[in-house]
MMTF fields as JSON, N, C-alpha, C and O atoms, coordinates in Angstrom:
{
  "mmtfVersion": "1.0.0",
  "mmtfProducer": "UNKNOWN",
  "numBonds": 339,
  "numAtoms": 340,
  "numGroups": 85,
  "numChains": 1,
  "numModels": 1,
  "chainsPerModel": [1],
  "groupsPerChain": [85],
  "chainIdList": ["A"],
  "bondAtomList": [4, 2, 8, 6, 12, 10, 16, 14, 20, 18, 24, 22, 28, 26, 32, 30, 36, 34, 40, 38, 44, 42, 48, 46, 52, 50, 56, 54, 60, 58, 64, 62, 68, 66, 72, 70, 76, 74, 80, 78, 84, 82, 88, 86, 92, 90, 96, 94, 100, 98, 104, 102, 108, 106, 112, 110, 116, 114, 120, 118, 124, 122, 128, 126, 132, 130, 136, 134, 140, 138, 144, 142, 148, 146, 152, 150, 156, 154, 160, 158, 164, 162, 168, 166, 172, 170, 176, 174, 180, 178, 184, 182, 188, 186, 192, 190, 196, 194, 200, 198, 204, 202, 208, 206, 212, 210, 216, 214, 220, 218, 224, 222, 228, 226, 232, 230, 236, 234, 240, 238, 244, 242, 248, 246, 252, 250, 256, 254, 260, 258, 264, 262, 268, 266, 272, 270, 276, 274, 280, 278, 284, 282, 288, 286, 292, 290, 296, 294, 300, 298, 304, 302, 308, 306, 312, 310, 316, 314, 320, 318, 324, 322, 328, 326, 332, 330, 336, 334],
  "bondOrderList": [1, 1, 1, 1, 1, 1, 1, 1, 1, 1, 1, 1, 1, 1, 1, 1, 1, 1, 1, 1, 1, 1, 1, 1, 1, 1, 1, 1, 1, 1, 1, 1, 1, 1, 1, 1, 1, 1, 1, 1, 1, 1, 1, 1, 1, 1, 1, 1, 1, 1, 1, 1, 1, 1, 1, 1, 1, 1, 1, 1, 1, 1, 1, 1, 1, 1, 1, 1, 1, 1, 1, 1, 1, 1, 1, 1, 1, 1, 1, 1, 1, 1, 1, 1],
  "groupList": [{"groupName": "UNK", "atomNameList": ["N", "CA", "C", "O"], "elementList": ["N", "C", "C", "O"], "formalChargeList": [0, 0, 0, 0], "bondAtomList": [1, 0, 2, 1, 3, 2], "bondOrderList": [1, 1, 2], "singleLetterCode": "X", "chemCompType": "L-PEPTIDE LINKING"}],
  "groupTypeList": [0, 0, 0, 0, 0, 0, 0, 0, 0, 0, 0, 0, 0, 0, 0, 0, 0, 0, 0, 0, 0, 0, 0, 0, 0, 0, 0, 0, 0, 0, 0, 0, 0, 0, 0, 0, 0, 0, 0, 0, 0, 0, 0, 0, 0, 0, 0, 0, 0, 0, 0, 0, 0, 0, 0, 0, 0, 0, 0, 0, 0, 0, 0, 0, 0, 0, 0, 0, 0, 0, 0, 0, 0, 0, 0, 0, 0, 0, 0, 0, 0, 0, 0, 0, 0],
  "groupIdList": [1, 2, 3, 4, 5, 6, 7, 8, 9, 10, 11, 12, 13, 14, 15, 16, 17, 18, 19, 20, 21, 22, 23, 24, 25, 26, 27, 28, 29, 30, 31, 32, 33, 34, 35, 36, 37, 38, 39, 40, 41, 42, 43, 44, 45, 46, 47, 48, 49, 50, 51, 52, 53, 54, 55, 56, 57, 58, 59, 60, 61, 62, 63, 64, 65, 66, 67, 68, 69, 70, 71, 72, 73, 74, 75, 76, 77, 78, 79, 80, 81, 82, 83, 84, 85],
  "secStructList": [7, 7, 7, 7, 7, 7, 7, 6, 6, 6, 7, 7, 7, 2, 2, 2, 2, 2, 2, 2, 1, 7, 7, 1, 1, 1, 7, 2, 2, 2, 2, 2, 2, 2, 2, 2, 2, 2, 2, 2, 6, 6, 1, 1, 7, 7, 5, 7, 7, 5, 7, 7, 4, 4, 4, 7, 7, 1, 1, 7, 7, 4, 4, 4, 5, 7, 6, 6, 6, 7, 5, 7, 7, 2, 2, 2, 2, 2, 2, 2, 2, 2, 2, 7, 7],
  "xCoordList": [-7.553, -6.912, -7.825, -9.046, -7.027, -8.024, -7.904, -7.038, -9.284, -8.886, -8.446, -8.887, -6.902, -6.148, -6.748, -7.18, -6.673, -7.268, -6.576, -5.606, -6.783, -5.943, -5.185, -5.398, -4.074, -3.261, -3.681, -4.059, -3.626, -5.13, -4.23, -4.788, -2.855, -1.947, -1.629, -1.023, -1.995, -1.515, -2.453, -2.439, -3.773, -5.178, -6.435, -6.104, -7.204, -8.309, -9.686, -9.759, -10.863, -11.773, -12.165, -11.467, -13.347, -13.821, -14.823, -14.937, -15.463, -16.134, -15.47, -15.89, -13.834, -13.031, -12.825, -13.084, -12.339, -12.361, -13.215, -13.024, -14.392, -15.238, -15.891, -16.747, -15.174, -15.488, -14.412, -14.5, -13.513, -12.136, -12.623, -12.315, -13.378, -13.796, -15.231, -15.572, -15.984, -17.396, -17.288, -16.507, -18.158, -18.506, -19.745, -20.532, -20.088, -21.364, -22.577, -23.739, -21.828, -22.403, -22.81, -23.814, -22.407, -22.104, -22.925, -22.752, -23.407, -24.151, -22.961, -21.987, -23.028, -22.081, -22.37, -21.606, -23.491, -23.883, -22.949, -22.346, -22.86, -22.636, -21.173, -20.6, -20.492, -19.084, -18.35, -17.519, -19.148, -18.895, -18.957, -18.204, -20.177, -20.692, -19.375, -19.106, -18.796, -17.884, -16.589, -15.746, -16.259, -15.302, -15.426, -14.519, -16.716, -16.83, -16.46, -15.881, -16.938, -17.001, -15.572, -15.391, -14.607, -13.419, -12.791, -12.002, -12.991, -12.721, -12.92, -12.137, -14.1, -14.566, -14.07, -13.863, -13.899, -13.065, -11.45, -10.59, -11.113, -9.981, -8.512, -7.317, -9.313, -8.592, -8.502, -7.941, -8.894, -8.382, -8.221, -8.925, -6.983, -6.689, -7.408, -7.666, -7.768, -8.479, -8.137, -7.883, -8.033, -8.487, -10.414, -10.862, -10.967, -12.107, -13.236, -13.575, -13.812, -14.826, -16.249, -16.493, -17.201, -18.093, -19.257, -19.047, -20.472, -21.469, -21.993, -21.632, -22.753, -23.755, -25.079, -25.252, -25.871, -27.214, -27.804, -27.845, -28.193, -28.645, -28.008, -28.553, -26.982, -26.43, -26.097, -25.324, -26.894, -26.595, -26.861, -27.648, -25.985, -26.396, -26.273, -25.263, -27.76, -27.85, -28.197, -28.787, -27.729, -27.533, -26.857, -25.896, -26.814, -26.222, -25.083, -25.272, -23.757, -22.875, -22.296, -22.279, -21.994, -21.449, -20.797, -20.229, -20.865, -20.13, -21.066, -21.402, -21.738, -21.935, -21.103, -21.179, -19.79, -18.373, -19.315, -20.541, -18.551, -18.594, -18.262, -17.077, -18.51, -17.59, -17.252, -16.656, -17.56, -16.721, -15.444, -14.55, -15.216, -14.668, -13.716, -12.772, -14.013, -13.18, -11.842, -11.778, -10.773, -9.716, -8.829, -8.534, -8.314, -7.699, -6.675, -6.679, -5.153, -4.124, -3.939, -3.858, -3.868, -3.621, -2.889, -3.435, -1.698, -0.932, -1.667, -1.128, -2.466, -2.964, -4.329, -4.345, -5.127, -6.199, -5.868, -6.559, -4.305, -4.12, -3.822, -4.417, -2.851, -2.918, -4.154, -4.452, -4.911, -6.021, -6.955, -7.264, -7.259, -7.681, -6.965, -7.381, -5.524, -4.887, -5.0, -4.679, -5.435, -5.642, -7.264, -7.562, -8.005, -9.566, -9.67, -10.64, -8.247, -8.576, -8.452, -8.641],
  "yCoordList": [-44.619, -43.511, -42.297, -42.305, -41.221, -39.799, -39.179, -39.25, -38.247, -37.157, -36.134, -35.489, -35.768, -34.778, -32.972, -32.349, -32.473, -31.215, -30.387, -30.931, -28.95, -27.997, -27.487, -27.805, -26.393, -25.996, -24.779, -24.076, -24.464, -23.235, -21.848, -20.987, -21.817, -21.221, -20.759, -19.693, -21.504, -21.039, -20.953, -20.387, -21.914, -21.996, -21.011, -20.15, -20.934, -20.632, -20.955, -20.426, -21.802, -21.993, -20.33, -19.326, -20.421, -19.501, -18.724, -17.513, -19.765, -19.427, -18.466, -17.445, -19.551, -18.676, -17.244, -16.475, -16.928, -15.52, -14.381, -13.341, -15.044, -14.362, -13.867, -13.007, -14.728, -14.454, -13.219, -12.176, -13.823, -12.496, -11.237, -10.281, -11.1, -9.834, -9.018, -7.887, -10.16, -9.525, -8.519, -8.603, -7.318, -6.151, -6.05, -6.979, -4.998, -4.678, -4.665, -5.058, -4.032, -3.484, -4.669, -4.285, -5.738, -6.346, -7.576, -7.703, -8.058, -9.226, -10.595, -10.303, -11.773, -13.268, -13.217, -12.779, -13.694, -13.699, -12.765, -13.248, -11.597, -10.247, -10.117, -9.775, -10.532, -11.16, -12.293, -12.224, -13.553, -14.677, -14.788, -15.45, -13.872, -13.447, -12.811, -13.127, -12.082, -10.734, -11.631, -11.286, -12.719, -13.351, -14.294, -14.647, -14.621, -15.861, -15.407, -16.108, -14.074, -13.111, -12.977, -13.017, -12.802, -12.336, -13.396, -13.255, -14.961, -15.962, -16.451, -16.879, -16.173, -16.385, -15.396, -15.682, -14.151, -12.834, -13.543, -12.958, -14.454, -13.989, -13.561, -13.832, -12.789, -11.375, -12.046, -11.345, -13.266, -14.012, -15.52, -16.185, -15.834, -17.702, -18.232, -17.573, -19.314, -20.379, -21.534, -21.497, -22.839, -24.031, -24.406, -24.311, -24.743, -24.322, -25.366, -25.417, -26.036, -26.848, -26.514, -25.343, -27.015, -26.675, -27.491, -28.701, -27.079, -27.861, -28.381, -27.814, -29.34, -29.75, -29.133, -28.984, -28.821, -28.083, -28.83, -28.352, -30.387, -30.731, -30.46, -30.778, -29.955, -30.475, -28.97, -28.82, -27.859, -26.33, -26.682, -27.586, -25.743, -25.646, -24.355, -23.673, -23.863, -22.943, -21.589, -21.804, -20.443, -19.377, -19.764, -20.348, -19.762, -19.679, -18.613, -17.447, -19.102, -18.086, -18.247, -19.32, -17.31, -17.279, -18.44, -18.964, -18.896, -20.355, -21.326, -22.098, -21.766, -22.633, -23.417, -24.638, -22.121, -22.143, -23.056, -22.945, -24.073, -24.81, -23.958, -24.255, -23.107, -21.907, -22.935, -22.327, -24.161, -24.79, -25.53, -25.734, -25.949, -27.099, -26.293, -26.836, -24.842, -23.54, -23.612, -23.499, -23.83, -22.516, -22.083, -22.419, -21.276, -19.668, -19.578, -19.677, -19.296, -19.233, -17.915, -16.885, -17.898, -17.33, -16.031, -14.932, -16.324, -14.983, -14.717, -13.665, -14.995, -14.743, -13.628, -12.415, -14.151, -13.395, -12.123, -11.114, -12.264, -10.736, -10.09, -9.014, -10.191, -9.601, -9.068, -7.888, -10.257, -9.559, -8.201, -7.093, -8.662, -7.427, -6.338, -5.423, -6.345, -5.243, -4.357, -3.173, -5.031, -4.237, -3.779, -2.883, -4.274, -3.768, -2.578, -1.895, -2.652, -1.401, 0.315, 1.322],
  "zCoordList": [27.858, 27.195, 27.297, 27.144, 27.586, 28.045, 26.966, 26.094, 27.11, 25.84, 26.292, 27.244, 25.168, 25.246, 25.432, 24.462, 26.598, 26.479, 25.687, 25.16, 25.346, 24.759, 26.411, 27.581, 25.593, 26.557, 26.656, 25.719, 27.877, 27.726, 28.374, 29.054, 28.05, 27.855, 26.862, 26.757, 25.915, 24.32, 23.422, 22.33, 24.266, 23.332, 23.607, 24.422, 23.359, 23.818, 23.024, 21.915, 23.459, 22.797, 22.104, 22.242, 21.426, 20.933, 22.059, 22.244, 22.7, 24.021, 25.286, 25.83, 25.554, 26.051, 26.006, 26.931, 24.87, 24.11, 24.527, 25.157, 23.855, 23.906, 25.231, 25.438, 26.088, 27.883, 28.308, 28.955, 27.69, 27.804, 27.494, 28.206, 26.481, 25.794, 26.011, 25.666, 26.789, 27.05, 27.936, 28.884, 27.703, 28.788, 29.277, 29.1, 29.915, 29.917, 28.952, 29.059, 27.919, 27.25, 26.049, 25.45, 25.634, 24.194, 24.993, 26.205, 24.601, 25.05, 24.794, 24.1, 25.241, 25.159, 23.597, 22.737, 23.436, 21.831, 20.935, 19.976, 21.225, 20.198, 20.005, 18.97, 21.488, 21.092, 20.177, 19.272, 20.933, 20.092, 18.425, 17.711, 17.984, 16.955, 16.106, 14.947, 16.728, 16.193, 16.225, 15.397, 17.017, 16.763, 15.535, 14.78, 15.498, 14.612, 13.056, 12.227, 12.881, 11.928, 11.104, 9.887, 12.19, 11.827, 11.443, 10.509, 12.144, 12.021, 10.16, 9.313, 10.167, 8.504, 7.445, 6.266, 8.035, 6.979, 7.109, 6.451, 7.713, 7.58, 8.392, 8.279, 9.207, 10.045, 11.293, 12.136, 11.741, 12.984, 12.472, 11.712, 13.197, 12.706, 13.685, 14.693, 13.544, 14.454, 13.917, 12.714, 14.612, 13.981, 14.65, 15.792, 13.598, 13.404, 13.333, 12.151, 13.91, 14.019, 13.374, 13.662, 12.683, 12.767, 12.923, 13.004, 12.985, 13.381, 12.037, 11.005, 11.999, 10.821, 11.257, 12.466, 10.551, 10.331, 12.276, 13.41, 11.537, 13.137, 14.108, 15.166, 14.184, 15.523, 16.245, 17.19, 15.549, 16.461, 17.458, 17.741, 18.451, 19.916, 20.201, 20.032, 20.828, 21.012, 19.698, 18.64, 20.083, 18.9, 18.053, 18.554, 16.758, 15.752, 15.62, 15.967, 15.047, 14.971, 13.173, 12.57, 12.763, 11.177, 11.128, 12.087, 9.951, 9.1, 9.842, 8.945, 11.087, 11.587, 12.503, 12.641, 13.517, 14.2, 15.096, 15.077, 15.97, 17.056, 18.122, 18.275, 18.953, 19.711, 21.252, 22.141, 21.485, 22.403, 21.784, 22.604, 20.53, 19.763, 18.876, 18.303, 18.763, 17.967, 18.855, 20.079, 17.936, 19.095, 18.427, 17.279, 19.116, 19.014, 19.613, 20.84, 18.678, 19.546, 20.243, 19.575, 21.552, 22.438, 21.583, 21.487, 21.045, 20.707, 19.341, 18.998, 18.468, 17.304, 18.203, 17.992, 18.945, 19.873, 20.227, 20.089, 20.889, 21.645, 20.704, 20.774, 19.325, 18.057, 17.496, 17.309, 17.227, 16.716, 17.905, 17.467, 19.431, 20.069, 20.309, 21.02, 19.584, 19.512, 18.347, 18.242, 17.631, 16.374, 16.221, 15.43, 16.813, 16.619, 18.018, 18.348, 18.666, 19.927, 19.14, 19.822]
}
């Protein structure tokens, strides 16, 4: 028995996203960060994973988000980067 992926049509990790949205200018970190943010205010839905203290990987992001194990519906994402444009 396999594990079920997301549909990456309708989903998007938090990682995803945050690849969608990086520029020049904003570092991977500074995105992921700003998503994780909104994620915890509120102002973006996710279903939401998080890490336990041991088990960070990598940078730390607000709440302690999983940003591979995070996701983000696709039409909730483009909502929300429509409204922070």
């Amino acid at each position: 028995m396999g594990t079920q992926q997301p549909d990456q049509t309708t989903r998007l990790s938090l990682l995803e996203a945050a690849q969608l949205l990086s520029t020049d200018t904003a570092s991977m970190h500074e995105v992921e960060v700003s998503l994780a943010q909104a994620i915890e205010d509120g102002r973006l839905h996710a279903s939401v994973k998080r890490w336990a203290t041991e088990q960070w990987e990598g940078k730390l992001l607000p709440g302690n988000i999983n940003r591979r194990e995070t996701f983000i519906a696709r039409a909730d994402f483009e909502a929300w980067r429509k409204a922070r444009a």
